[in-house]
VOGU-3710 file (C-alpha; in Angstrom, 3 decimals, decimal comma):
1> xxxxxxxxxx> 78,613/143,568/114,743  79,299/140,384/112,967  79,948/136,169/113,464  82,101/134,840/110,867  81,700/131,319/110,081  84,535/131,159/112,515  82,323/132,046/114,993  78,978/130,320/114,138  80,759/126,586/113,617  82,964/127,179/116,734
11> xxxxxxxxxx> 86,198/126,778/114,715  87,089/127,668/111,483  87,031/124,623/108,844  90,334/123,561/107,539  90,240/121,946/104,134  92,477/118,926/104,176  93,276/116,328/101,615  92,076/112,722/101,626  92,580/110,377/98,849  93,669/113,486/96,777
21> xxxxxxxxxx> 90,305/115,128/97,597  89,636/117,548/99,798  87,493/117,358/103,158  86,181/119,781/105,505  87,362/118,886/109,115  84,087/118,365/111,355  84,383/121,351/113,940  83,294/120,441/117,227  81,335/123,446/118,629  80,140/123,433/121,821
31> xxxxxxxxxx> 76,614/123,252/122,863  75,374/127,068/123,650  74,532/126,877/127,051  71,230/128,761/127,594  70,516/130,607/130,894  67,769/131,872/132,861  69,014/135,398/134,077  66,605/137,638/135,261  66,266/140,352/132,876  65,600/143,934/133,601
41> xxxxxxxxxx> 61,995/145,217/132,913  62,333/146,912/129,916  61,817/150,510/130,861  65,267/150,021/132,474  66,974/149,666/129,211  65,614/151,276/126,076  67,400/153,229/122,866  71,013/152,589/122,950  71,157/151,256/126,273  68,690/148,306/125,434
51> xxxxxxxxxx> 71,013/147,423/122,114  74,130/147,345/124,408  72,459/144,999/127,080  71,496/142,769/124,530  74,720/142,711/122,653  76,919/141,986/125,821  73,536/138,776/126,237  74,501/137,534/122,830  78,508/138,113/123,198  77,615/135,352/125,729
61> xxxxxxxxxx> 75,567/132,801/123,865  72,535/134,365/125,817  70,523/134,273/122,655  67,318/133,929/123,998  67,565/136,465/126,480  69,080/138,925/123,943  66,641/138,173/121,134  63,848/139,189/123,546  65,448/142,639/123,719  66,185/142,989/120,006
71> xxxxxxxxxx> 62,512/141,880/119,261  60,983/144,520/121,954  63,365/147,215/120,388  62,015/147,051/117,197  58,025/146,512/118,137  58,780/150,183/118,748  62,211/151,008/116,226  61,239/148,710/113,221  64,062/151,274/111,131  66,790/149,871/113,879
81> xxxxxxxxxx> 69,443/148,321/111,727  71,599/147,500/114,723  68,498/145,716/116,136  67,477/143,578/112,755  71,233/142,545/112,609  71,032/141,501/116,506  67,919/139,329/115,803  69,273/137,946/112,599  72,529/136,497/114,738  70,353/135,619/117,519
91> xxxxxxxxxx> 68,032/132,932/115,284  70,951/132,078/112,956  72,358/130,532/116,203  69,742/128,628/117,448  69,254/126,993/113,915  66,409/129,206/112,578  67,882/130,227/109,261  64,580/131,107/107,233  63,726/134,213/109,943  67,495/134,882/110,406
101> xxxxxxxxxx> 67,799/135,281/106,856  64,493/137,519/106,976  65,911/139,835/109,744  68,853/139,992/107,701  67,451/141,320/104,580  65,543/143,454/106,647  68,701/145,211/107,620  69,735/145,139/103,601  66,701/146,819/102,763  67,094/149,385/105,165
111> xxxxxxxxxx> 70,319/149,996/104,710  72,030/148,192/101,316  75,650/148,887/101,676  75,388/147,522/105,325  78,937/145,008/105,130  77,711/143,044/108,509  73,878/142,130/107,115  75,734/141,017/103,834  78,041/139,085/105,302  75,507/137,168/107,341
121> xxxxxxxxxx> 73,359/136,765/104,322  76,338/135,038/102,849  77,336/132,952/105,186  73,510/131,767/105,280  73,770/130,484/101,750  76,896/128,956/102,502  75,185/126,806/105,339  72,553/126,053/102,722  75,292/125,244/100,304  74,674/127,740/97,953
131> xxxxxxxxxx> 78,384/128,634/97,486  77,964/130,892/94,540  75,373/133,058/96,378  77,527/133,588/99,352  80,392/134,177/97,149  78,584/137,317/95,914  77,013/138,204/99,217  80,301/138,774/100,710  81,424/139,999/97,659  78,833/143,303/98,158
141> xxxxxxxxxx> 79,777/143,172/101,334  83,422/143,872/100,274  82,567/146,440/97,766  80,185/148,180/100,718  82,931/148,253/102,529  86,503/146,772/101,245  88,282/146,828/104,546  85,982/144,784/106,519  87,738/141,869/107,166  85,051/139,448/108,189
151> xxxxxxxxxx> 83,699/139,238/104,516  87,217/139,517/103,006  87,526/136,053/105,254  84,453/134,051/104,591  85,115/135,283/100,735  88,384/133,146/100,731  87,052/130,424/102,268  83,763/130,307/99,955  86,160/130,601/96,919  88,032/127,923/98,393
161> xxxxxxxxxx> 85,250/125,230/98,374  83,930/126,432/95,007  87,753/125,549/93,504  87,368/122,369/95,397  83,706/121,807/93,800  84,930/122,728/90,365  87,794/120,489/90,713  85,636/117,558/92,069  83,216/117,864/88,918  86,278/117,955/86,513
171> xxxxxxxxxx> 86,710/121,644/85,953  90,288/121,982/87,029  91,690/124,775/85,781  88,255/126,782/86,877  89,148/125,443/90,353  92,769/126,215/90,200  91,612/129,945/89,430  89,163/129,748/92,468  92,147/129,056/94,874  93,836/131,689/93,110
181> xxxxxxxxxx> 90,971/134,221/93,376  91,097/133,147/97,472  94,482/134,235/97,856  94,490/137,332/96,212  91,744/138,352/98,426  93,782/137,226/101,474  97,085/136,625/100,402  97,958/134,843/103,878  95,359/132,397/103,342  97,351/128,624/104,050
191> xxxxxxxxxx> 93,878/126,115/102,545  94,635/127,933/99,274  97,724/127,336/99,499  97,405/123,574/100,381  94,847/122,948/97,926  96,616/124,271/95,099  99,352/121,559/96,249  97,050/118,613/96,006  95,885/119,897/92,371  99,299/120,384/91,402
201> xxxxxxxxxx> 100,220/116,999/92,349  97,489/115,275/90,560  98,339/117,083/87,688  102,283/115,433/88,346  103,863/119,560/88,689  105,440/118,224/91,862  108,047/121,487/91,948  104,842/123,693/92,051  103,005/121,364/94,156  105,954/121,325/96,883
211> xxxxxxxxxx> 105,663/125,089/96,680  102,378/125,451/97,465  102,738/123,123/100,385  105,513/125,023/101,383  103,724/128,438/101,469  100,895/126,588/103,398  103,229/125,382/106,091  105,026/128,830/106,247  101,888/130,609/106,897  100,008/127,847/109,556
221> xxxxxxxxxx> 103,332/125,962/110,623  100,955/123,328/112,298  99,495/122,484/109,000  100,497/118,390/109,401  98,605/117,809/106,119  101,152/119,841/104,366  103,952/118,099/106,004  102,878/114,660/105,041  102,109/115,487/101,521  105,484/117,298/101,110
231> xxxxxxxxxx> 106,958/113,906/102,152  105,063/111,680/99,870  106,699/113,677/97,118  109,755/113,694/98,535  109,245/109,729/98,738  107,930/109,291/95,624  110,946/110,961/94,049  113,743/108,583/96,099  114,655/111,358/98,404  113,964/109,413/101,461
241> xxxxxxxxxx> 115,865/111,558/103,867  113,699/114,715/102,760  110,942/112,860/103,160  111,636/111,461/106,738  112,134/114,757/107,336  108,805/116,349/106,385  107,334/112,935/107,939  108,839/113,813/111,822  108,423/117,724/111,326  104,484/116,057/110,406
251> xxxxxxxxxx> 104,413/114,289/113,477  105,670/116,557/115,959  102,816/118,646/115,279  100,506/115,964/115,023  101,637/113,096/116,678  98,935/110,959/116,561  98,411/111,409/112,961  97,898/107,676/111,417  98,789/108,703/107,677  101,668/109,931/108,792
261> xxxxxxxxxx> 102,922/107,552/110,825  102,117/104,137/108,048  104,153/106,774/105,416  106,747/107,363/107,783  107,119/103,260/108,073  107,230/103,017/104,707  109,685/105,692/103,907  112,185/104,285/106,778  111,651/100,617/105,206  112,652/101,830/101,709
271> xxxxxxxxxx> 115,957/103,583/103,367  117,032/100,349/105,273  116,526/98,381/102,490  118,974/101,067/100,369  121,798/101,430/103,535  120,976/97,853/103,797  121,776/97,177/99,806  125,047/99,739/100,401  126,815/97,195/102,599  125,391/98,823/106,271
281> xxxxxxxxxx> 123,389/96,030/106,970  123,282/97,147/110,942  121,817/100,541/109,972  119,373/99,084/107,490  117,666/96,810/110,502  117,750/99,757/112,753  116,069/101,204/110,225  113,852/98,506/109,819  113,084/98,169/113,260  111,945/102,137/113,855
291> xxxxxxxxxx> 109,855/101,604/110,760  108,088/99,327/113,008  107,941/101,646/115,899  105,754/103,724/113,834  103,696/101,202/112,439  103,873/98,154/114,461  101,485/96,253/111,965  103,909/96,656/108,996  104,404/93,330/106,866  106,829/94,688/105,079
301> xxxxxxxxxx> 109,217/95,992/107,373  108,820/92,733/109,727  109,639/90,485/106,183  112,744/92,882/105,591  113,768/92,338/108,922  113,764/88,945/108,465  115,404/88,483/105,288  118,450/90,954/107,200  118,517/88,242/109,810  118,443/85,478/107,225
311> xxxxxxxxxx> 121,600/86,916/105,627  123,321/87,514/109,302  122,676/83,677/109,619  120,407/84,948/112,945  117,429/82,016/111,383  115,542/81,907/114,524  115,199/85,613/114,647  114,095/85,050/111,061  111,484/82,498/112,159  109,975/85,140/114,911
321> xxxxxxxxxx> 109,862/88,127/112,210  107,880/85,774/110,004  105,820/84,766/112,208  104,916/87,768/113,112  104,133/88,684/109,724  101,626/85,534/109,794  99,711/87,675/112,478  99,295/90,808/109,842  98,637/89,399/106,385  97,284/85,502/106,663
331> xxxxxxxxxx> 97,703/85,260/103,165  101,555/85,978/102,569  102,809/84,130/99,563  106,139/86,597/100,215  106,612/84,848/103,267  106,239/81,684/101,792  109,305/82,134/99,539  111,516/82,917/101,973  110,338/80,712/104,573  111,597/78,097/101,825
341> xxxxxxxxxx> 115,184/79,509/101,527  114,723/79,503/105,926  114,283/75,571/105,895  116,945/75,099/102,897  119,391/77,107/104,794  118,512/74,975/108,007  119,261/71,695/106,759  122,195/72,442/104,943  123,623/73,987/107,886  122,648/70,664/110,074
351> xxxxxxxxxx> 124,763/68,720/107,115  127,437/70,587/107,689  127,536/70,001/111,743  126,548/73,192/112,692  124,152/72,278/115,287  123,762/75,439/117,144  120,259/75,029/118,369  118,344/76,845/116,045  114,892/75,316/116,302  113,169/74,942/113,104
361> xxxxxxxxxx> 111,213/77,681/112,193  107,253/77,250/112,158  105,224/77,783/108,488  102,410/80,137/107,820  100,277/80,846/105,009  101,934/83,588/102,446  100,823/87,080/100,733  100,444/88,017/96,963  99,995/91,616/97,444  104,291/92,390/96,525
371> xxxxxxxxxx> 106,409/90,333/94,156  108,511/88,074/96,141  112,370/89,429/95,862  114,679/87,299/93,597  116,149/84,379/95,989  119,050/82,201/94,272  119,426/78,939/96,602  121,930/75,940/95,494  119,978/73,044/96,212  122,148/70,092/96,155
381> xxxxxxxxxx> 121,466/67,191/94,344  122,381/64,630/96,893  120,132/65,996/99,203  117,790/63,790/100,925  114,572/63,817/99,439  112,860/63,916/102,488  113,911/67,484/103,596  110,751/68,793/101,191  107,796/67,988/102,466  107,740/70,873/104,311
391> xxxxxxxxxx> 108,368/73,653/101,186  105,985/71,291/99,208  103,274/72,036/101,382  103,818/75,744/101,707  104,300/76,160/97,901  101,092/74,243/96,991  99,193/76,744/100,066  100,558/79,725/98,156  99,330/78,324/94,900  95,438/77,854/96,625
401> xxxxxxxxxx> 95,825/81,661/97,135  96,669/82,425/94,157  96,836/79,792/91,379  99,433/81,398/88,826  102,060/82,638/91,236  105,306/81,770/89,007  107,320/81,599/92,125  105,730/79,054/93,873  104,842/77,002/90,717  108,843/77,083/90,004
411> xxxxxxxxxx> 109,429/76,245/93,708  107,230/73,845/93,295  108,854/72,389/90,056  112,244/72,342/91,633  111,140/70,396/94,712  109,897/67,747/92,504  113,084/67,739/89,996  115,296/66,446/93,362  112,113/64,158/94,657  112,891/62,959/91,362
421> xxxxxxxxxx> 109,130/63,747/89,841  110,018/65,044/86,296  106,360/64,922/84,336  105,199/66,797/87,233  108,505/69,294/87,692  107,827/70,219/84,039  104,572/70,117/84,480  105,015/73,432/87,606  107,463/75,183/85,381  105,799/75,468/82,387
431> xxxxxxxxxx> 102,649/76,881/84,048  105,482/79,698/85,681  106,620/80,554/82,513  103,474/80,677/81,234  102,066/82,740/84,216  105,748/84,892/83,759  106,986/84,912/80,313  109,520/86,829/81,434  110,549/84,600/83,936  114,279/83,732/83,566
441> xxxxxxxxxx> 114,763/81,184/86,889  112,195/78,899/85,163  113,474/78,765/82,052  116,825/78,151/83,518  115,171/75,370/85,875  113,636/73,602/82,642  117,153/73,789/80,952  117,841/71,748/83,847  115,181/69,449/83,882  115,791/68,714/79,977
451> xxxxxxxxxx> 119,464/68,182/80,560  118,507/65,363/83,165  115,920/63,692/80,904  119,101/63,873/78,501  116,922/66,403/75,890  119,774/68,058/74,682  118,128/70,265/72,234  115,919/71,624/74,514  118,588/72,038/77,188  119,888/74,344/74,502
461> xxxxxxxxxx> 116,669/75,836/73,772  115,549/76,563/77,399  119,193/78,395/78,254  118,893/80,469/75,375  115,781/81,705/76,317  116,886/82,653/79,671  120,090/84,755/78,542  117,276/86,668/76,567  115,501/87,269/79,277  118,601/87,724/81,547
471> xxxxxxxxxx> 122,073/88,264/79,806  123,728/88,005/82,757  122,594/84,732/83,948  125,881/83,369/85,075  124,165/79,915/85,665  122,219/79,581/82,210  125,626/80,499/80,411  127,609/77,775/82,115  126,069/74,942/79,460  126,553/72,284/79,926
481> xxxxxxx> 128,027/72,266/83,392  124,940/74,095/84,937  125,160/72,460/88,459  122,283/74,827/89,949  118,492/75,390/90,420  117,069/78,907/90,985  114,299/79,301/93,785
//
């Protein structure tokens, strides 16, 4: 007679990963429901009979009722094993652990190869968090009696947590021989499994890591953690097919499974971006656009979208994408750069007659938490002046979020170059190169500036410096009949 830990949480605990770290699930037992059945007087049931009654109480979360019985058998059997074991179960559930414990090694003492005592001795301590304890409990238990499965089960678990322990306080390879230890005691045991996977893939063995995870999913195929750490690898590595995979095979078990669905958004981004980048611009925003059906909150699948639409000509669609991103991230200064390229687009497009009705699309603030994408624009130089205001105004917002953003402050530069501001158009683009040394656009845009102010030298100077940077700068090798700024 014997409650695993199965049995005394009300589900077993599965060890997932958060953060790289494992957690125990919180079980949700149910409350014991305690009734008031009238019991028969005791001369009814005594010896055997009395220990069967009460078992059959207890089998049905009658603890009270049952411990009565127990307690009344041994008042005149105190040498009942059966009967200390009975009593011990009956407190341990109704969260009296000191005089469980006590009728437990009660049992022991009377009998010290008894498997079902030691086991509930163990799994004691492991309440109590003594993990080594209970690791040797059930270990006695096991040597009592090596094919009772109930301590062969809490033993892999216990081993389990103390790999996760050792691994926690920075004793991996002791925990990695924990998990080990856990699985050759059950071999089927899928937590080992999965927690050797996440200490494999901290440790960057992603083969062995996608092993483990696959063993774990072969033996419980509804682990979802598995499944969605299988797919980060598979992401991680560029396979983004393999990893959409894992990601839906994740989600069909779990469908409401948040991790899951944000890396599933991600994954299908990064693959509409590459069919996108292929020439399948169509595929890449439906791609785009599931991405969103998984995550709906997704900045960066809503500014993808939008920069597809920008190069369909579709600006108003651009316009609503952007928006939207304005409703996620309030602080955008990704947006911002495009939003730019939007207006530029706009009014070169209303030069050229094409009045189809576009409206002009609405500005938001931008977001510094990805590098803006490299945007070429030709800005012409007899543009009217007073077709900036508006990119002025979003560049200098960008730059009160964050002050040495190299795009905006070479934005900013170039707007001023055709306003015709030069002190303060070299005054933006040196603070981008400084900000970005690396920075080839500025250094191209100064070449520019110089050439205007009639600096040939530094013209010079400024275009070699960019063809360091970037060799294949068609624009900075064209001196001197560079016609172009970079935004």
């Amino acid at each position: 007679m014997v409650w695993t830990e199965k049995d005394v949480n009300g589900s077993e605990k599965d060890l997932i990963a958060e953060n790289g770290f494992l957690k125990d699930q919180p079980s949700s037992p149910g409350p014991s429901t305690l009734t008031a059945d009238v019991i028969p007087t005791q001369k009814a049931f005594e010896g055997k009979d009395a220990l069967s009654y009460a078992n059959i109480l207890w089998s049905r979360n009658k603890f009270v009722d049952a411990l009565a019985i127990y307690s009344s058998v041994l008042e005149k059997e105190n040498w009942c094993v059966e009967a200390h074991i009975g009593k011990g179960i009956c407190l341990q559930m109704q969260n009296m652990a000191r005089p469980a414990f006590e009728s437990f090694a009660e049992a022991i003492k009377l009998d010290p190869r008894n498997a079902c005592a030691l086991t509930h001795c163990g799994i004691l301590y492991k309440d109590e968090g003594h993990l080594t304890d209970a690791a040797e409990s059930y270990q006695k238990a096991l040597r009592a009696d090596p094919s009772y499965k109930p301590a062969a089960e809490c033993l892999a678990i216990v081993l389990t947590d103390l790999g996760t322990s050792l691994k926690l306080a920075g004793n991996t390879q002791e925990g990695i021989q924990k998990y080990y230890e856990a699985l050759k005691i059950i071999p089927h045991y899928s937590p080992a499994y999965y927690n050797l996977g996440v200490v494999y893939s901290e440790l960057m063995q992603y083969d062995t890591a996608l092993c483990c995870y696959e063993k774990a999913a072969l033996e419980r195929p509804m682990y979802a953690e598995a499944y969605c750490n299988m797919g980060v690898i598979y992401k991680n590595r560029g396979d983004l097919e393999s990893a959409i995979a894992c990601y839906e095979r994740c989600l069909a078990v779990s469908p409401n499974f948040e991790i899951a669905k944000n890396n599933m958004a991600i994954a299908l981004t990064d693959l509409g971006t590459k069919v996108k980048l292929e020439g399948d611009i169509n595929q890449g925003v439906a791609c785009y656009k599931k991405a969103l059906y998984y995550n709906w909150h997704y900045a960066d699948a809503m500014y993808n979208l939008g920069v597809a639409y920008g190069e369909m000509l579709k600006f108003d669609m651009v316009s609503n994408y952007l928006s939207c991103i304005f409703l996620e991230v309030h602080d955008s200064l990704r947006g911002t750069g495009f939003l730019i390229v939007t207006w530029i687009a706009f009014w070169e497009r209303e030069r050229e007659g094409d009045t189809t009705g576009d409206q002009i699309p609405m500005g938001f603030p931008p977001c510094h938490r990805w590098p803006p994408p490299y945007v070429s624009v030709r800005i012409k130089r007899e543009m009217s002046p007073e077709a900036f205001p508006h990119p002025c105004f979003r560049s200098k917002l960008a730059l009160s979020i964050k002050p040495n953003f190299s795009q905006s402050l070479n934005n900013l530069g170039v707007v001023y170059t055709v306003q015709g501001k030069m002190d303060a158009a070299a005054s933006m683009i040196e603070k981008a190169i400084i900000a970005n040394p690396t920075y080839a656009e500025a250094y191209n845009n100064l070449g520019v500036l110089y050439r205007d102010a009639g600096n040939i030298s530094m013209v010079v100077t400024a275009y070699e410096q960019c063809l360091k940077i970037d060799p294949n700068s068609r624009n900075a090798g064209q001196v001197p009949f560079h016609e172009s700024y970079i935004v």
